[in-house]
N, C-alpha and C positions, 0 to 999 in steps of 0.2 A: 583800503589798507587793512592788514590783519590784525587784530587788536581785540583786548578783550577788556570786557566791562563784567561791575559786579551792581547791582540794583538789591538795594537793603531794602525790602518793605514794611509796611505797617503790619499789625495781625488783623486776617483779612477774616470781616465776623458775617460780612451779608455781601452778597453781590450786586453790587451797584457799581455806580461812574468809576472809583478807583480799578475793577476787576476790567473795567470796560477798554477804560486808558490802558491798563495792562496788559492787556489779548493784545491793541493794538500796538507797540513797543514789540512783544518778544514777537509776534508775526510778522513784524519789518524790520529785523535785524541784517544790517545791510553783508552782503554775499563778503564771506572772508574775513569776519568777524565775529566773534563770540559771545553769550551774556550771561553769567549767572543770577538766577533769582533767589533772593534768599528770605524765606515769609513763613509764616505760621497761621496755620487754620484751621476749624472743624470741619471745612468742605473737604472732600477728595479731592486729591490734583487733577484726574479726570475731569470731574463738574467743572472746575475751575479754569482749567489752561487745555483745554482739548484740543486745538490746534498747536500749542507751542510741545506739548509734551511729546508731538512727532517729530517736532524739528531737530537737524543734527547741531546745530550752533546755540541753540538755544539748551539750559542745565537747568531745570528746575532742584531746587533744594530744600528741604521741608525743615524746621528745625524745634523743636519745642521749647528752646530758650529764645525765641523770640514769641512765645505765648503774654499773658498777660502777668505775671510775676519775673518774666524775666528782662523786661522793659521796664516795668515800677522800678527793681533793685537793680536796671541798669548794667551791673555787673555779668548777669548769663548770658546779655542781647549784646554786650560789647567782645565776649568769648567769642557767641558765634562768628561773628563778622569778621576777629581773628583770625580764627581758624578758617575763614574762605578766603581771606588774605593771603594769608601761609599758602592754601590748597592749589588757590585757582593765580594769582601773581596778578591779577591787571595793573592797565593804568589806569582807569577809572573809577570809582564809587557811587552813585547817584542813590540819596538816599530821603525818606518822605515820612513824615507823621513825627507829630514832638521828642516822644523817648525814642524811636527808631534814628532820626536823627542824631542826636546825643550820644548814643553809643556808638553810631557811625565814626562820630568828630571823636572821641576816644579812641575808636580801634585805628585809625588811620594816623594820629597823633602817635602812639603806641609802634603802628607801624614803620612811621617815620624815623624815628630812633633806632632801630636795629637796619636800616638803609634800605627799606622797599620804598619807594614813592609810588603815592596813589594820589590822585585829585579827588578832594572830595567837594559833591556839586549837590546841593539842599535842592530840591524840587518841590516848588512851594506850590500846591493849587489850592489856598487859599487860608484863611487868617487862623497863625498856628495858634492860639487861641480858643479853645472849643468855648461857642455861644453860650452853653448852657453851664460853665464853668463860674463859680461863686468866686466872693472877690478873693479870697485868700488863694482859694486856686489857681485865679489868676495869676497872679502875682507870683505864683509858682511857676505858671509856664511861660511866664514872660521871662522874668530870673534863667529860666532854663532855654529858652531859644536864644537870648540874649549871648550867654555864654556857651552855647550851638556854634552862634554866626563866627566867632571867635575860632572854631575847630571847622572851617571849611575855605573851599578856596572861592568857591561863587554861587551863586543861587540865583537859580532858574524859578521866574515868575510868569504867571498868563496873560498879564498885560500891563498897560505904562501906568493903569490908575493903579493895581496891587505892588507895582515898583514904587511907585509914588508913597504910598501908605506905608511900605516897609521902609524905606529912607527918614520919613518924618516917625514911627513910629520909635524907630530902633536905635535912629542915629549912626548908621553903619559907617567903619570903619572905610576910609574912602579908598584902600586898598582894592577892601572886597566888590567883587564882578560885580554885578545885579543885572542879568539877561534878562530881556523877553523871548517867550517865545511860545505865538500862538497854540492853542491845541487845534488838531487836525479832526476832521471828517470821511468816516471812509467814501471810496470811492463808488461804492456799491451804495449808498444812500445817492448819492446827488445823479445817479442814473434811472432811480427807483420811479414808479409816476410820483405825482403831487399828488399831495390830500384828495383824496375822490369821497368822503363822506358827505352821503345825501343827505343835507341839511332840512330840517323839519321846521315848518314855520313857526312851529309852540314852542322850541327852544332854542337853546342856545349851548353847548355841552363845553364845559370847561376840563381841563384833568392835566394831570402832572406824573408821570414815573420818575420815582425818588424814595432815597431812606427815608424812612419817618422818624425823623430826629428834632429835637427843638430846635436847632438853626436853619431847619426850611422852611420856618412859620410856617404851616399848615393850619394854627390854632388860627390864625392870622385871615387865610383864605374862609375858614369856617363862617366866621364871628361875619366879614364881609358879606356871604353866600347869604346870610341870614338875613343879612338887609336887604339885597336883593331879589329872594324869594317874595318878600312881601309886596312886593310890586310888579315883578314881571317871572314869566317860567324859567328855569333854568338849573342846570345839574351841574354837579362836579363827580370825576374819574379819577381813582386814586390810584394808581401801581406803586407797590413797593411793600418791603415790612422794615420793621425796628422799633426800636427801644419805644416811639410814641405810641405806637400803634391804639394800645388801650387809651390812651388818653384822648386820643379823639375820636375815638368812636363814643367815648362818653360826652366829650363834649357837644358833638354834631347833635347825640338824644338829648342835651343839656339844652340847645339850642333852637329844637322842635324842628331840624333840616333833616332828620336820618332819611326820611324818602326820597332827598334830592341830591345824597349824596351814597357812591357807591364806594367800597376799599373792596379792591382785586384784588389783592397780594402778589408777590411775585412775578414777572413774567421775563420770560427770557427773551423776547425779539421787541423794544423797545417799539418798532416801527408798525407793528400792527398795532398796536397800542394809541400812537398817536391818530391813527386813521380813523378810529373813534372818537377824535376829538377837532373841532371847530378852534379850539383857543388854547394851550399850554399857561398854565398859573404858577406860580415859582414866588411866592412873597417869604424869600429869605430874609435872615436876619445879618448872616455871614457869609458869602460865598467867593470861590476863585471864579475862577468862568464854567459854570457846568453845562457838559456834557448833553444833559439831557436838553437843554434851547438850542442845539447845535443840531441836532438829532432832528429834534421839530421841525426847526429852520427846513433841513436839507428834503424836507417831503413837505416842504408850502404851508405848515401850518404857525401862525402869529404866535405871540408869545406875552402876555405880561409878566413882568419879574421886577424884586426891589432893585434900585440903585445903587446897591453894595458892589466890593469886589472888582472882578472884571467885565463885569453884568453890562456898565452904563459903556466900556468897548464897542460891547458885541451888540446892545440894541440902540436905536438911534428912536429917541421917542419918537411917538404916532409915524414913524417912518418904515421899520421894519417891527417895529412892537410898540410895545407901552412902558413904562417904567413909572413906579409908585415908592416911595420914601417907606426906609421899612419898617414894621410894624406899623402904619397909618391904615387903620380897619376902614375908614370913611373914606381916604383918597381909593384907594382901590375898590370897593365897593360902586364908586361913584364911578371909573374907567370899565367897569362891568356892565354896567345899568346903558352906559355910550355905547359899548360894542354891541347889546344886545338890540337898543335900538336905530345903531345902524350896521346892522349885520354884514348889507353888502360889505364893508368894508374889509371885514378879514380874508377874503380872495384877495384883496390888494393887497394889502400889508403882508401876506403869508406870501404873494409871488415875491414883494422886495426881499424877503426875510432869506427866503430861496436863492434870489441870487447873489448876497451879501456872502451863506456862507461857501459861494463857488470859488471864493477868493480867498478861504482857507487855506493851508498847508498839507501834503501828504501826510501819511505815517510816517513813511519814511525819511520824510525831509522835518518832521519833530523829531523822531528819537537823535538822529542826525545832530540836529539844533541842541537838545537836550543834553548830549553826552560830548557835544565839540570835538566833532571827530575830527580828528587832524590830514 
């Protein structure tokens, strides 16, 4: 059916899982239907969207009132979304990240009164909340999502545990929708080989592609790695950059592990990435379901990751991964020190892991999911 959507984004500051979900959305926008995206960032739209910005149904939209003062004062980030209201007419909204959101439920609330009906649909992947958020902040962005849910029509969650957490945490109004709706795998990973890395008997090589942000505990993996060096060989792989970056590479030398641990920076093809590695590490503190264990998963390589989130969904402990309480530097350290003495086992656990995520969802049957096409 012909139908047009409008996708409010966050301001997109590093390319990671959000930019990744996002290729994947505007490249499967179903035939005879249209998307505007509406996002602000230092990247070029090139780097950013280079497949969607040749497509004809897909409109990228760059706006600098959805930079980082016009999401604070709310009022520039709720113009924009006006004005693509006005511009573009959909029925839909789908919109992500705390103040983006908010101005969302504004401009759609706004638009309601002068007689445009728009659905606006929260896409939540994962605890609006930022980890590293002090308590008064807190309490600012709970106040603030609280009176969000308030300005939407349903919210789209990654699984029944982040359903579950948002019901008890919010108390939502039993009105509002609350969807699941898995995230997808392309189809070009789960055709790909398995993990072919020729595993060395002195080690064991751990690593993670992710933001370096303090909700992925990486301080967490560190502090672990360090117990485990002391007894048996072993490395950790890092891809990614952000805001932590310096802090753990002080801590790793704080640590005395800088030689058993590497930071790569950046990489754009996730999946060569993981082929360097034996074991994916993820000791979040907050997470929705990311991305990057799905990624693992679909090239056979195991996974440890905290309990948070939609994490404990997607791994089934010592079945298709491990799962460790977060922030516990000893329980993890200690599922480290197992895997390394018995190695055979992560070819097992990474085939399960493999065929778990064969029974993912397409692209195109999320975005689908995502936006309730009628």
């Amino acid at each position: 059916m012909n139908q047009k959507f409008i996708i409010v984004g966050a301001p997109i500051t590093a390319l990671g899982g959000t930019i990744r979900r996002l290729r994947l959305w505007l490249g499967n926008v179903p035939e005879g239907s249209q998307v505007a995206f509406l996002y602000f960032s230092n990247n070029s739209e090139r780097s950013l969207f280079p497949e969607a910005a040749r497509l004809s149904n897909v409109r990228l939209v760059y706006s600098a009132l959805m930079g980082r003062w016009g999401r604070v004062l709310v009022l520039p980030a709720t113009m924009a979304v006006i004005r693509e209201i006005l511009r573009y007419r959909a029925s839909v909204l789908v919109s992500f990240f705390p103040w983006t959101m908010f101005a969302a439920g504004i401009a759609t609330r706004i638009a309601g009164k002068i007689g445009l009906k728009i659905r606006h649909v929260i896409y939540l992947a994962g605890d609006p909340v930022p980890p590293e958020a002090g308590p008064w902040a807190r309490r600012i962005y709970r106040l603030l999502f609280r009176m969000t849910l308030r300005m939407c029509d349903e919210v789209v969650v990654l699984s029944k545990g982040m359903a579950d957490d948002l019901r008890r945490d919010y108390g939502l109004l039993h009105k509002l929708q609350v969807r699941v709706v898995p995230i997808s795998i392309e189809g070009a990973n789960l055709t790909a080989e398995s993990n072919l890395r020729v595993r060395q008997p002195s080690e064991v090589v751990f690593g993670a592609v992710a933001r370096l942000q303090p909700g992925k505990g990486f301080d967490v993996g560190l502090r672990a790695l360090a117990i485990v060096t002391k007894q048996v060989a072993a490395r950790l792989v890092i891809y990614g950059t952000g805001p932590d970056a310096g802090h753990l590479h002080d801590l790793a030398c704080e640590l005395g592990i800088s030689e058993y641990v590497e930071f790569r920076g950046w990489i754009a093809d996730p999946l060569e990435a993981y082929r360097l590695m034996d074991c994916v590490l993820l000791p979040s503190i907050s997470e929705g379901t990311p991305r990057s264990l799905l990624e693992a998963a679909s090239v056979g390589v195991p996974m440890i990751a905290s309990s948070v989130g939609g994490i404990p969904d997607l791994i089934e402990h010592e079945n298709t991964g491990w799962l460790v309480p977060p922030g516990d530097v000893q329980a993890l350290a200690l599922v480290m020190l197992d895997i390394i003495r018995r190695r055979d086992i992560l070819v097992v656990v990474g085939s399960r892991a493999r065929e778990m995520v064969k029974a993912r969802p397409t692209p195109s049957e999320e975005i689908q999911a995502v936006f309730g096409y009628q």
